[in-house]
C-alpha positions in Angstrom: 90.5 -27.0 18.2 92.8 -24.2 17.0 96.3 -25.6 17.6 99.7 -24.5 16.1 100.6 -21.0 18.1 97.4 -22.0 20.3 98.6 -24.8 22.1 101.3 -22.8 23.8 99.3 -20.3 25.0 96.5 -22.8 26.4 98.6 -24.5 28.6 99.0 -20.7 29.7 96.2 -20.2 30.5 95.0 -23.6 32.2 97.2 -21.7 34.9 95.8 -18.2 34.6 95.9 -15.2 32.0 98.9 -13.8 34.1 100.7 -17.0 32.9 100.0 -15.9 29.2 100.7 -12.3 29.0 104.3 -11.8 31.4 103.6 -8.1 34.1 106.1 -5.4 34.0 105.9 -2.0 36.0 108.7 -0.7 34.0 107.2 1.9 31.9 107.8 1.3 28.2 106.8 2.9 25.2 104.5 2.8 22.4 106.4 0.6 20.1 106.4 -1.9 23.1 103.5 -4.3 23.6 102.3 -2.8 27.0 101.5 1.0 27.1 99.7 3.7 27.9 96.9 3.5 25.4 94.1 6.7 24.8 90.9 5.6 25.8 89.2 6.9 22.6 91.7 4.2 20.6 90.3 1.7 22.3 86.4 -0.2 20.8 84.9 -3.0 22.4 85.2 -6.9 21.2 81.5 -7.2 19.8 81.5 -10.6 20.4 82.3 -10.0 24.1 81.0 -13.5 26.1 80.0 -11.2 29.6 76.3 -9.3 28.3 75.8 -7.3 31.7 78.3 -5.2 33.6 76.0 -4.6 36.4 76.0 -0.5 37.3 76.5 -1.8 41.2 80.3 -3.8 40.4 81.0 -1.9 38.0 80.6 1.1 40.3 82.9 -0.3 43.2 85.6 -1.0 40.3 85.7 2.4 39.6 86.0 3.6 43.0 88.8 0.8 43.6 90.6 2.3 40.0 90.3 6.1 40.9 91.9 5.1 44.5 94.3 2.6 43.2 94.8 2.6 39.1 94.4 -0.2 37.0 96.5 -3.2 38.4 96.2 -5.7 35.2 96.6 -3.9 31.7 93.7 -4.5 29.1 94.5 -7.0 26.9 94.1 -5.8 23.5 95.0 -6.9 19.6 95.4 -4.1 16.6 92.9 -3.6 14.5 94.8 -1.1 12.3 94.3 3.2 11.9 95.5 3.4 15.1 92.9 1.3 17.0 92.6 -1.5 19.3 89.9 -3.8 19.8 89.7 -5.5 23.9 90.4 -9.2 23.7 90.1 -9.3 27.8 89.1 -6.4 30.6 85.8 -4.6 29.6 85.0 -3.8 33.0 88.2 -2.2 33.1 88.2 0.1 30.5 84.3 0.4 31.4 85.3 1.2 34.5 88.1 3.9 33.3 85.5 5.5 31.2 83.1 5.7 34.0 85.5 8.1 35.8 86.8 10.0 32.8 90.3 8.6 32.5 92.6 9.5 29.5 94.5 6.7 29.3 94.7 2.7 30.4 97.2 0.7 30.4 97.4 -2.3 28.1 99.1 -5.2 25.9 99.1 -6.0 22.5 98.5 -9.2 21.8 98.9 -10.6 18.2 95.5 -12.6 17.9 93.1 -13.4 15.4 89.8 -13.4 15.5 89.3 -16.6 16.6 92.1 -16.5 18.7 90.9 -13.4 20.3 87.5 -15.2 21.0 88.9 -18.2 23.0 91.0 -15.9 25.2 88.1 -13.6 26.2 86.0 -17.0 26.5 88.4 -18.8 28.8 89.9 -15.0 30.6 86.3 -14.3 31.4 86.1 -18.3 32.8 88.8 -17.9 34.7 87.8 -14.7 36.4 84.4 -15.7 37.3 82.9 -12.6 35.7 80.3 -14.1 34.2 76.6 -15.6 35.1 75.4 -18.9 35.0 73.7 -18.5 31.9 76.9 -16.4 30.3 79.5 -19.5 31.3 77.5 -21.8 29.6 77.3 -20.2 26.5 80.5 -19.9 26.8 81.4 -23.3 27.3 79.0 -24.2 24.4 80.8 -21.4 22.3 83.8 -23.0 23.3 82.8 -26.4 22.4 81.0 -26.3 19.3 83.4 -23.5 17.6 87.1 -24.4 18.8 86.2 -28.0 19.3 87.4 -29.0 22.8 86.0 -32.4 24.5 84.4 -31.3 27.6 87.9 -33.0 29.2 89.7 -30.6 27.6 87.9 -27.6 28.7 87.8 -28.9 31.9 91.6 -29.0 32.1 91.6 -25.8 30.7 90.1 -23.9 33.5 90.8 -26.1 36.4 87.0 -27.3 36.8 85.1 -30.6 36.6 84.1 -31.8 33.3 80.8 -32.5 35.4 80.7 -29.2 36.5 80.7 -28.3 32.8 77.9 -30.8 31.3 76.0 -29.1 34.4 76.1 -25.9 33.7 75.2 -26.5 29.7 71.9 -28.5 31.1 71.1 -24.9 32.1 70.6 -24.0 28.5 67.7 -26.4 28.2 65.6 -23.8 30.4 63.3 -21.3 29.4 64.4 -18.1 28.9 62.2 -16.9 32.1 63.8 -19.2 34.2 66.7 -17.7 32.4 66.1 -14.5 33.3 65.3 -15.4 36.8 68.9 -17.3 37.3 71.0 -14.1 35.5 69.3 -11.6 37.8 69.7 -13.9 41.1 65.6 -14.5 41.5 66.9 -18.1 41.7 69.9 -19.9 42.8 71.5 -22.2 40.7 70.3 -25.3 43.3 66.8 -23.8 42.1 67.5 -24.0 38.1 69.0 -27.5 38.6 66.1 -28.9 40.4 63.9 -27.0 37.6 65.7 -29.4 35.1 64.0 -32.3 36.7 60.6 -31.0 35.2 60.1 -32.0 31.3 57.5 -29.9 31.0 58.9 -26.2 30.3 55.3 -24.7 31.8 56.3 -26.4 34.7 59.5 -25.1 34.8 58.0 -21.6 34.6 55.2 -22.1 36.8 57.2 -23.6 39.6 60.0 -20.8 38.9 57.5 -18.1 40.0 56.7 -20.0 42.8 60.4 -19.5 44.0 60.3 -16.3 43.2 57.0 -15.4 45.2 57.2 -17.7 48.5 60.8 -17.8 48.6 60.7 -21.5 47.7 64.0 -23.2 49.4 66.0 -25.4 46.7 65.2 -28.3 49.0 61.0 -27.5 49.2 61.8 -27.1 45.1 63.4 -30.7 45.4 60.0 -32.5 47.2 57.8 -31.0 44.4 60.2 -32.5 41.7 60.3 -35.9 43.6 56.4 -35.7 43.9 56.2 -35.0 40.5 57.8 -37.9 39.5 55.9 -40.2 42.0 53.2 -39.0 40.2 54.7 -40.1 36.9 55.8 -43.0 37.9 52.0 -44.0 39.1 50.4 -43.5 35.6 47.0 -42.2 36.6 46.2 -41.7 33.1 46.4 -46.1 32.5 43.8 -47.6 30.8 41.3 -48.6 34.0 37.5 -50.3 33.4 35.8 -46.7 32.3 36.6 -47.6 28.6 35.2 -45.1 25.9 32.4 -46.9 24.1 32.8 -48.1 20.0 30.1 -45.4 19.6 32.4 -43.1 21.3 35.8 -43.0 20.3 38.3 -41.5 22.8 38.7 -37.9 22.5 42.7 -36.1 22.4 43.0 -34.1 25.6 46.6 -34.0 25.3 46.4 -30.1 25.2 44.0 -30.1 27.7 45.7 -31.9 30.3 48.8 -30.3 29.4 47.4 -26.8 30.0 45.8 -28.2 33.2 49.0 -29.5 34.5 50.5 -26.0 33.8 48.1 -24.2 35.9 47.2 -26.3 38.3 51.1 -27.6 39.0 49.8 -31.3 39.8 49.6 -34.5 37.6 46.1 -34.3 35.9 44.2 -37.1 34.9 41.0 -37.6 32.5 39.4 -41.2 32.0 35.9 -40.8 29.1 33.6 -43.4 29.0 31.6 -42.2 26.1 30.5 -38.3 26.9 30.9 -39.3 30.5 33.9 -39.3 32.6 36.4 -38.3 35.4 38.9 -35.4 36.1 41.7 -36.4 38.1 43.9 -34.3 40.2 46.5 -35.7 42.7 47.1 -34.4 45.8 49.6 -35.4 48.8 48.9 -33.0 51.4 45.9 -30.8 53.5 48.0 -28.2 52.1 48.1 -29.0 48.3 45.0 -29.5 48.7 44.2 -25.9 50.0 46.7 -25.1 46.8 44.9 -26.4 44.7 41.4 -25.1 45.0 43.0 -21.6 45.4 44.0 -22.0 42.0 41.0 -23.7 40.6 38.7 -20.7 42.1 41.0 -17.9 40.6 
């Protein structure tokens, strides 16, 4: 974990950015750390955590700026010939772009890289501007490259540490299902009852499902315990239909796995010699109806 000068401004910001960076309304001048900075001095942080500023919220910002002005300055650090690179408040300046002001207010804050990383990280935390799928790589970001314990991080932003290892299972999901959570197709009851399927086909298949019939998290949640019912019952154990020493048992481990996938049901073969069984299970008149819809398309 960075400490030295860090460890100050962490216990900061465990109670908010406002803690880190003391407000004035005094106007001050350029030599001070807060000013009236040109828009056109100001660049991005490239390795900004948030990657969508929806055109909607961003939108209703700018209305709220043009009537009201920028209450928090952007939180900025020099990067030298005269410019300054956003540690925290994208939106904002986005926003103050969006409706052609001049001029935003910000302060300087003497950060390195790094440093300027973990306060856009835990800023962007705090302020709940990010998606599911953006926290946790922030979290993991946070974890991996300024080496906090999950305990740590959880003190840090005044969260669970459960509620962290949750939202980094997310990152075990297929980047559909990804895509489906950061655009709001599914909820996040949906992507954590999506977890409970080890297959990532599954994950997809059942994803569109939500996503077409407006699948409730708890109708998601019956499929997921079915599916491990199903597991659990081990229709693929050895039973008396034995392939023959002549015959030896064929691989249909892609197969069943591609079956499984499009059918979204535990699937079963048992081969005695060329001969054998495909078995599908099937709990309800209406699975069943499922089911042969999908078989006949």
């Amino acid at each position: 974990m960075l400490r030295g000068n860090m460890i100050e401004q962490k216990k900061a910001l465990g109670k908010g950015l406002g803690s880190l960076i003391p407000m004035t309304n005094k106007p001050v001048d350029k030599s001070s750390d807060y000013f009236s900075c040109p828009v056109s001095d100001i660049v991005p942080n490239p390795n900004q955590p948030r990657k969508l500023f929806p055109k909607e919220s961003l939108g209703e910002l700018a209305a709220s700026i043009e009537e009201k002005g920028i209450i928090q300055p952007i939180l900025v650090r020099e990067i030298g010939g005269g410019k300054y690179e956003i540690v925290a408040g994208e939106r904002r300046y986005r926003a103050a772009m969006q409706i052609g002001l001049s001029e935003v207010p910000v302060i300087v804050k003497d950060a390195n890289i790094n440093e300027m990383l973990e306060l856009a990280l835990i800023e962007n935390i705090q302020r709940q501007d990010l998606n599911p799928i953006e926290e946790a790589l922030a979290y993991k970001e946070l974890l991996s490259k300024h080496q906090y314990t999950q305990e740590e991080l959880a003190k840090q932003i005044g969260k669970d540490r459960s509620s962290i290892a949750n939202a980094l299972r997310l990152l075990k999901l297929p980047d559909k299902v990804r895509d489906y959570l950061i655009n709001n197709s599914i909820s996040m009851g949906h992507a954590r009852a999506l977890l409970s399927f080890d297959s990532k086909e599954l994950q997809i298949q059942v994803a569109e499902d939500i996503v077409s019939h407006n699948l409730s998290v708890r109708e998601v949640e019956l499929l997921t315990q079915k599916y491990r019912a199903e597991e659990n019952s081990d229709p693929q154990a050895p039973t008396e239909l034995k392939p023959s020493a002549e015959s030896p048992q064929k691989d249909y481990s892609n197969l069943i796995k591609n079956l499984e996938a499009h059918l979204r049901r535990k699937v079963a073969i048992k081969t005695r010699g060329e001969k054998g069984q495909l078995i599908v299970a099937f709990h309800s008149g209406d699975e069943l109806n499922g089911l042969v819809t999908r078989l006949l398309s």
